[in-house]
C-alpha positions, 0 to 999 in steps of 0.5 A: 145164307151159308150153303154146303154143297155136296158134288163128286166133281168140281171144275177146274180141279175134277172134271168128267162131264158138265156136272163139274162145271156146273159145281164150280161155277154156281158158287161164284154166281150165287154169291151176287145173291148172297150166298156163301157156298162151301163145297164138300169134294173127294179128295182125289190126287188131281184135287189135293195137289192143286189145293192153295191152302189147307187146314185139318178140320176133322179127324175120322178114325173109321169113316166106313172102317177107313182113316180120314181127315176134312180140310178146310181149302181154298183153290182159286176163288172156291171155298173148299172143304175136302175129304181127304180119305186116301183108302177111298180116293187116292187110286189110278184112274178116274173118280168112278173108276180104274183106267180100264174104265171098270166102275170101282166095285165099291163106289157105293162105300166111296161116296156113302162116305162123303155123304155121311160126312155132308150130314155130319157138317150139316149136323154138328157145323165145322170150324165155327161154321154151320150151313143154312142149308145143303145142296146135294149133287147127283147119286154120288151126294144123294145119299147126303139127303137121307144121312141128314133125314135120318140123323140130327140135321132132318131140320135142315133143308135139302136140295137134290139137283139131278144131273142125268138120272140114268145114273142113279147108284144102284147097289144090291141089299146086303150093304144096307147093314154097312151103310150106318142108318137106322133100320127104318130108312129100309123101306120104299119111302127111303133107300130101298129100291126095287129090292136093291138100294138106290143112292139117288132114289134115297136122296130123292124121297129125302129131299126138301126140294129137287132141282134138274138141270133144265125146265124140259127135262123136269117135264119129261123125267116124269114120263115113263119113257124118260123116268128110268124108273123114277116117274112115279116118284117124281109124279109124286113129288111133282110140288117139290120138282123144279127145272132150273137151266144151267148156265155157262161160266162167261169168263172161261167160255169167251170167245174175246179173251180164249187162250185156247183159240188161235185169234179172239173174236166177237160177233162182229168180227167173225171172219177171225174165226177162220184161224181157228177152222184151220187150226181144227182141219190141220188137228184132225187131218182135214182138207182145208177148203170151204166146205162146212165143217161140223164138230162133235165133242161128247161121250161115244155112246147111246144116250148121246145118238152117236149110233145114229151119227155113224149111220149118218157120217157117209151121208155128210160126207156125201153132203160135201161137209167134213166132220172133227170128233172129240170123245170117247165112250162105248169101244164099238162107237169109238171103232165105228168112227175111226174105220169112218175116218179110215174111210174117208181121209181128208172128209172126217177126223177124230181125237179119242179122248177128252180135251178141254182146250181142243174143245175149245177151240173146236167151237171156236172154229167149227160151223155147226156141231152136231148133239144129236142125244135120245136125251139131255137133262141140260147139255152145256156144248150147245150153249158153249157153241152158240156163245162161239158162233158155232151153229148147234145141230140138235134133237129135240129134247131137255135142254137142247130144246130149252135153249136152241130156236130152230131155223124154220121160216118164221124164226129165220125171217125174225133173225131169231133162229140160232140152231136147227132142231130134228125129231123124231130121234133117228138117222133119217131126222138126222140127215135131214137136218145134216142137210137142211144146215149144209143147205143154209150155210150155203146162204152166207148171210142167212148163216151169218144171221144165226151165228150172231143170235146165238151169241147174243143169247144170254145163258150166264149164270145171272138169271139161274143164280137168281132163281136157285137162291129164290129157291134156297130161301123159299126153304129157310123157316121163318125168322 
């Protein structure tokens, strides 16, 4: 089965976020299945310059009033296809926006561009090569969707796999003229949505099959409270909505072979994590004893509770427990945890930014780390953590619960408990489940036991490839 996939972001060339991660790892796992995936990508500078091959397959004189040219690419074991459009993709900054961190103001001409090219290969085929069916990523490809709905690929089938649909492009109504549809995709029933346009919302309505990122968050997305506006539609396609858990690429997240680690590990051999807990406390400033240490690699923002972690870092302080923090996002959060490190030297450290092998090693040496997120379609740091034998702390939503056996009584007398869970989503749930696993991992056996049922948890690719090409040939019309 040829596929085409359609994403913003792909690891290791582009990255934000687990979208990225996501995009570059399925190929590889679907192929077991036997599908081919060609994935379409901007092509932003990081991308064209680690590109091993390439071959000019398609000219566009005035792609949205721009020159633009589609390579075919390889780099490394991904099969590419990359839209070299420089007016759209060669800037300072990151894929969304400038180094200011402001959104480009046209984002929306940005990726109707490389959704309009998704259509057309999905149409017309490319270099001998046509796609049985396309796979669209998040609001950035969305719109890939309704091109082909709208245009002579409507035959084919499409998938819309939502990533997080807090983000959902939205852009006002005066770019419907711009966005080259015909007049009748103006309408509920296709991109026009609270009297704007919603990129998203137009793949949604236009989609043979959806897909999120995990069975819980496919139940609650259709809830008021965690639809974003989306519940009705996503009641209404209930038939056609199915939650398929991410995975994890076991070949770059291996504890046994890391580069980024300071000495591999396996879960019989834990004690060799104490390298890479030192090589944390002296990253960030950190006394090095024995006291739990608890990390933090995520955005600073809302959704992922870092509001609520502020208002909790005394109390772990005060627990006897040290924290390391990885990120960045909202500019108060990031102050809030840096007068927090100010407060307490030698007890919290933070890194603003984002890096990949810090992460890494971070996991690798960390006791628990802490997700505390008011909602999380999947959430790949937990399932990189019980991998690492680093113990998740979590709320009880999408994908954490999925994928994290809370420690009460029954789990832990089984030996199946791999993390804690708290709810409701607040400070007060929160310390207590600060202090229930600075509780256990007092008990050296007990926390022993948890760090080695999370490793042995499988969350490859193995089970969610098999049900995504169960999926993609469910679509196929009949030979």
């Amino acid at each position: 089965m040829r596929v085409l996939a359609v994403a913003s972001e792909i690891y290791p060339l582009v990255k934000t976020g687990g979208l990225a991660d996501v995009v570059g790892a399925l190929p590889g796992a679907l192929a077991a299945h036997g599908v081919a995936v060609r994935s379409l990508i901007p092509g932003y500078p990081d991308v064209l310059a680690r590109l091993d091959k390439r071959k000019v397959v398609r000219r566009f004189d005035a792609l949205f009033g721009v020159d633009a040219r589609l390579l075919a690419a390889k780099a490394g074991a991904l099969d590419l296809l990359v839209l070299d459009a420089p007016a759209l993709f060669v800037r300072e900054g990151g894929p969304y926006g400038g180094p200011s961190g402001k959104d480009w103001s046209d984002n929306w001409q940005r990726f109707a561009a490389l959704s309009q090219v998704g259509a057309d290969i999905a149409g017309q085929g490319i270099a001998g090569w046509r796609p049985d069916l396309v796979h669209a990523h998040d609001w950035q490809a969305a719109m890939t969707a309704a091109y082909m709905r709208f245009g002579p690929a409507h035959r084919t089938p499409k998938v819309v796999t939502i990533h997080n649909l807090a983000f959902q492009g939205r852009f006002s109504a005066d770019i419907f003229g711009s966005l080259e549809l015909p007049p009748e995709a103006w309408g509920v029933d296709g991109v026009e949505y609270y009297g704007g346009i919603g990129f998203l919302k137009a793949g949604l309505v236009s989609a043979d099959a959806i897909t999120t990122v995990s069975p819980g968050y496919a139940q609650e997305i259709r809830s008021p409270a965690q639809g974003m506006g989306l519940d009705g539609l996503m009641n209404g396609r209930a038939d056609r909505l199915h939650g398929i858990l991410n995975g994890v690429d076991t070949d770059i997240w291996n504890p046994a072979i890391d580069p980024s680690i300071v000495r591999p590990f396996s879960a019989r051999a834990l004690g060799q994590r104490l390298a890479s807990r030192r090589a944390v406390e002296a990253r960030f400033g950190l006394d090095q004893d024995h006291a739990p240490l608890f990390v933090i690699v995520s955005r600073l923002t809302w959704q992922k509770g870092m509001d609520m972690m502020i208002e909790a870092v005394d109390h772990l302080v005060t627990a006897g427990a040290k924290l390391a923090v990885l990120g960045s996002g909202d500019e108060p959060l990031e102050a809030a945890f840096l007068a927090a490190a100010d407060r307490h030297g030698g007890r919290v450290g933070v890194q603003m930014g984002y890096d990949e092998a810090l992460s890494h090693l971070m996991q690798a040496g960390g006791d628990a780390i802490l997700i505390p997120s008011r909602f999380e379609p999947c959430g790949l740091t937990q399932l990189y953590a019980l991998r690492y034998g680093c113990v998740p702390v979590v709320a009880r939503v999408g994908g954490l619960a999925d994928t994290v056996i809370d420690a009460n009584e029954a789990a832990l007398g089984a030996g199946a408990a791999t993390g804690l869970i708290f709810a409701p989503d607040d400070p007060t749930a929160l310390y207590e489940a600060i202090s229930r696993a600075v509780a256990l991992h007092g008990d050296r056996a007990t926390w022993l036991a948890m760090q080695r049922a999370g490793m042995r948890a499988d969350f490859s690719w193995t089970h969610s490839a098999a049900r995504y090409a169960a999926l993609f040939r469910s679509l196929l019309p009949a030979a």
